[in-house]
C-alpha positions as CSV (number, residue, x, y, z in Angstrom):
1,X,138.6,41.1,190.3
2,X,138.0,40.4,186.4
3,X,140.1,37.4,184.7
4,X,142.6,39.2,182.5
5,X,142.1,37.9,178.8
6,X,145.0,37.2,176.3
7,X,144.7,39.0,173.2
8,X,146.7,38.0,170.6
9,X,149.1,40.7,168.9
10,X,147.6,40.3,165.4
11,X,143.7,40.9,167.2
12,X,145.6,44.2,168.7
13,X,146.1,45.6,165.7
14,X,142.6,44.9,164.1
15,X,140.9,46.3,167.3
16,X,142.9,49.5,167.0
17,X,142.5,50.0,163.6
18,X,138.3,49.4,164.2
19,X,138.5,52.2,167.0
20,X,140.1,54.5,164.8
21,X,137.3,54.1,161.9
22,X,134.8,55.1,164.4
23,X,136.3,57.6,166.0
24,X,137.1,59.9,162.5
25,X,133.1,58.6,161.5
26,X,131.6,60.0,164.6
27,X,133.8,63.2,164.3
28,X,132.5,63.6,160.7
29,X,128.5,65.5,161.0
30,X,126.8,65.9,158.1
31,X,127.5,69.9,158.2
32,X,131.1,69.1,157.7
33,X,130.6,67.0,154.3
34,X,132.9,68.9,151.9
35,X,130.7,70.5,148.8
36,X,131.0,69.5,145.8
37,X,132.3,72.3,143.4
38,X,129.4,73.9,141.8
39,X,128.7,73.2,137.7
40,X,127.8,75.8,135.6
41,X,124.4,76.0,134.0
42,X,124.3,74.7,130.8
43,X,123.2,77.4,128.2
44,X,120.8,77.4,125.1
45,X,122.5,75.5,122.3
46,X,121.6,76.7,118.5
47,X,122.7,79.5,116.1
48,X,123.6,83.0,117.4
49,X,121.7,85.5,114.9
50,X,123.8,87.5,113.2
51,X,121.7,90.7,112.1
52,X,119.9,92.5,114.5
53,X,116.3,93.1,115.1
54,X,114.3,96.1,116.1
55,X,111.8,95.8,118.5
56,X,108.3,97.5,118.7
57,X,108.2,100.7,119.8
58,X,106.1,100.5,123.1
59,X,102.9,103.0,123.3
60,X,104.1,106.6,125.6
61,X,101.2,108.9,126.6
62,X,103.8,112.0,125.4
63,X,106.7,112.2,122.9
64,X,109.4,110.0,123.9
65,X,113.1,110.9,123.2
66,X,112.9,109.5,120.0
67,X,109.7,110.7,118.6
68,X,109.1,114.2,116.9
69,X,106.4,116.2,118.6
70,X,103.2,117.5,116.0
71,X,103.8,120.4,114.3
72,X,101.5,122.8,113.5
73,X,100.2,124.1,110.1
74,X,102.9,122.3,108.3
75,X,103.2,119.1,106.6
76,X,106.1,116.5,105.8
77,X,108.3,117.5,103.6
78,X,111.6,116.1,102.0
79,X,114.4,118.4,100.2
80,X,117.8,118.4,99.0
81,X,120.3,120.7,99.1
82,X,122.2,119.0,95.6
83,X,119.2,119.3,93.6
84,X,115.2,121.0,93.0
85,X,112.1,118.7,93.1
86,X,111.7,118.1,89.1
87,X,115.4,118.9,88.4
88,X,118.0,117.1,87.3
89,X,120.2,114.8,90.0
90,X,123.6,115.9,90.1
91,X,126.1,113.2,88.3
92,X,128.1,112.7,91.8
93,X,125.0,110.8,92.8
94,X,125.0,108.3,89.7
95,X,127.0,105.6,88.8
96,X,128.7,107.8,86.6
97,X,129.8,109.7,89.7
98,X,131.2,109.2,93.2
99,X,127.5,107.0,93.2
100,X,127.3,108.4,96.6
101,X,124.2,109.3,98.3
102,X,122.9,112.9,98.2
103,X,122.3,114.7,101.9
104,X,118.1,115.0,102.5
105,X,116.8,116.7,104.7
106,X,112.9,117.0,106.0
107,X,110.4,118.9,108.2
108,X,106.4,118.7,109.4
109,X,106.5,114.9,111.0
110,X,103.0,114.3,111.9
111,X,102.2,114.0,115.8
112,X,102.8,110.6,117.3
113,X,105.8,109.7,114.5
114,X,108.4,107.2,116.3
115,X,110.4,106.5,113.3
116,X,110.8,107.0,109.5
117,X,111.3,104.9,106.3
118,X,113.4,106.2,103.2
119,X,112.9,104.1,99.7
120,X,114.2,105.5,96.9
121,X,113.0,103.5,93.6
122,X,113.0,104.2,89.6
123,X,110.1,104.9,88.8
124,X,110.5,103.8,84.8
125,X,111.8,100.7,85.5
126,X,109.6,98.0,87.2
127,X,110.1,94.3,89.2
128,X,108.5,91.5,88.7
129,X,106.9,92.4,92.1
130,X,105.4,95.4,90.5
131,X,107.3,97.8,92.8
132,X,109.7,100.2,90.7
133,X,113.2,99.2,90.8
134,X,114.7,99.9,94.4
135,X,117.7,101.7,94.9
136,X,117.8,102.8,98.2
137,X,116.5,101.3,101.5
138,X,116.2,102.6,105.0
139,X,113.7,102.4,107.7
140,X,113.5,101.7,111.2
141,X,115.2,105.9,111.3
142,X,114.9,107.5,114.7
143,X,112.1,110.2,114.7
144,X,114.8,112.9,116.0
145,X,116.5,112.0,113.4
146,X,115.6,114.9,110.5
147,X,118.7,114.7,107.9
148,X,120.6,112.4,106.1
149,X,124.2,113.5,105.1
150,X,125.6,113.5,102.0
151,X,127.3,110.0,101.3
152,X,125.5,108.1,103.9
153,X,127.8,104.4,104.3
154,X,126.6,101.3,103.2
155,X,126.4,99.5,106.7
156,X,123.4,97.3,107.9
157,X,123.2,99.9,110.8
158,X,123.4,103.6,111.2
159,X,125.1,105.7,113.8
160,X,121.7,107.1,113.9
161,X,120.6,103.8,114.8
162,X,118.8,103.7,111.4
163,X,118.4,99.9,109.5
164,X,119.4,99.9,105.6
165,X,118.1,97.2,103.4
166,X,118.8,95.3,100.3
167,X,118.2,97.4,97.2
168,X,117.2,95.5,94.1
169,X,120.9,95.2,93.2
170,X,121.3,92.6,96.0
171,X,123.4,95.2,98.3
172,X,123.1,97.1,101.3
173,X,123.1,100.9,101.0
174,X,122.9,102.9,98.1
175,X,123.0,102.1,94.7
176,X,123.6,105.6,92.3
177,X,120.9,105.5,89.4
178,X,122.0,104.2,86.2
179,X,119.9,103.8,83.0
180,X,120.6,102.7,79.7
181,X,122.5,104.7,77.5
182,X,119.8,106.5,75.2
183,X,116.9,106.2,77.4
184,X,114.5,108.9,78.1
185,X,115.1,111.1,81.4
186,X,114.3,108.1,84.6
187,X,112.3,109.7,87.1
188,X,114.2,108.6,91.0
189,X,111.8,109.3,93.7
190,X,112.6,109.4,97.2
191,X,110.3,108.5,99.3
192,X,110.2,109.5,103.1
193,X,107.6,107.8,105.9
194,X,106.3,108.3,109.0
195,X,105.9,105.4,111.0
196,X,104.1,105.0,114.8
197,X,105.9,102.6,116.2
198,X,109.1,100.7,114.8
199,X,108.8,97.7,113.0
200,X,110.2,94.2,113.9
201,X,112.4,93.6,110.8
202,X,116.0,92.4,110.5
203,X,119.0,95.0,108.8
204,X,119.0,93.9,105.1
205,X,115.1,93.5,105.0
206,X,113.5,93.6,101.3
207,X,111.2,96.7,100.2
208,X,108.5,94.1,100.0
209,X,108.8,92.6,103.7
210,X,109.7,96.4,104.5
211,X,106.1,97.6,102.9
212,X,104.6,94.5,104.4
213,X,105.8,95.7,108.1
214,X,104.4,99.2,107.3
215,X,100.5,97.9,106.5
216,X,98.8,99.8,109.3
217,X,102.0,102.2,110.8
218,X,101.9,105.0,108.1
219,X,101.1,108.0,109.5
220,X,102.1,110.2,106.5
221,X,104.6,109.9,103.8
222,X,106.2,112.6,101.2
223,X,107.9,112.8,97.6
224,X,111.1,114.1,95.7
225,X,111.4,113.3,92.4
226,X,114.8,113.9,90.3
227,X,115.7,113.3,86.7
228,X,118.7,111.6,85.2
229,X,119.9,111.0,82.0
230,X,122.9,109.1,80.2
């Protein structure tokens, strides 16, 4: 028989609080550790671009949805239905007008085209840059796309999915021919290319950085010339 030990009322209470500190560790497995709630992933800092780029068109074996099949015996071709190649550009289409733009419409893409490029310049009055004065800048047009309506908006993007430029008035869109009073008759010419491929160029690109992106991507281009007068 074991000699029964004393045990003093304040060791009681230590040795019971020391049994339940093991027991609740010993209950407690690694499994059951709570989780700590997940963080997210931080994300790139920096500047979110604000204009949109086009990307290259990738290489297709046959024409893809937005590229304009060859056509035979024919080649590109730009007209208006406001005015003749030579003639005279209607007033609504000048700054002494509604200075909107005037509908265009073309046929005979060359096989292979993914996209097209509009500039209209004046052709009598000349940059620093030795281009002719731009007034009109759009590139980067869908090759399903084969018209261009009357008044087209001055927005960097198209619902056609088109890209307009700057023009050498510092805008977007189109700027309505206006010479000096007096002058001779200013030849406009509006220019349409066919491109292979898209080009990698922001909305609100320059005629120069536009021409620059086109070295190598021309597959054809065509001409319609107006006249205007004040």
């Amino acid at each position: 028989m074991l000699p029964q030990v004393a045990i003093h009322p304040r060791h009681t209470l230590a040795v019971v609080a020391m049994l339940l500190l093991v027991g609740c560790t010993a209950a407690q497995s690694p499994a059951e550790t709570p989780l700590s709630t997940p963080q997210p992933r931080p994300t790139r800092s920096g500047p979110t671009p604000s204009l949109p780029v086009a990307r290259q068109a990738a290489p297709s074996p046959s024409p893809a949805a937005d590229q304009t099949a060859p056509v035979a015996n024919q080649t590109l071709q730009l007209r208006s239905s406001a005015f003749t190649a030579g003639g005279n550009l209607p007033v609504d289409f000048t700054c002494d007008g509604a200075d909107q733009s005037p509908p265009l419409s073309w046929t005979g893409a060359p096989g292979g085209t993914t996209a097209f490029t509009l500039v209209e310049q004046d052709k009598d009055t000349v940059q620093k840059s030795t281009e002719p004065f731009t007034q009109w800048l759009v590139y980067n047009m869908p090759g399903r796309v084969s018209a261009l309506d009357v008044a087209v908006p001055a927005k960097l993007l198209l619902t056609n999915g088109a890209q307009q430029g700057q023009n050498d008035h510092q805008t977007v869109g189109y700027f309505g021919p206006c010479p000096n009073h007096g002058d001779p008759p200013h030849h406009y010419s509006f220019q349409l290319i066919a491109q292979d491929a898209y080009v990698t160029l922001e909305t609100g690109a320059s005629i120069d950085s536009v021409r620059q992106a086109l070295a190598g991507h021309t597959l054809g281009q065509t001409e319609l010339v107006a006249l205007f007068q004040r």
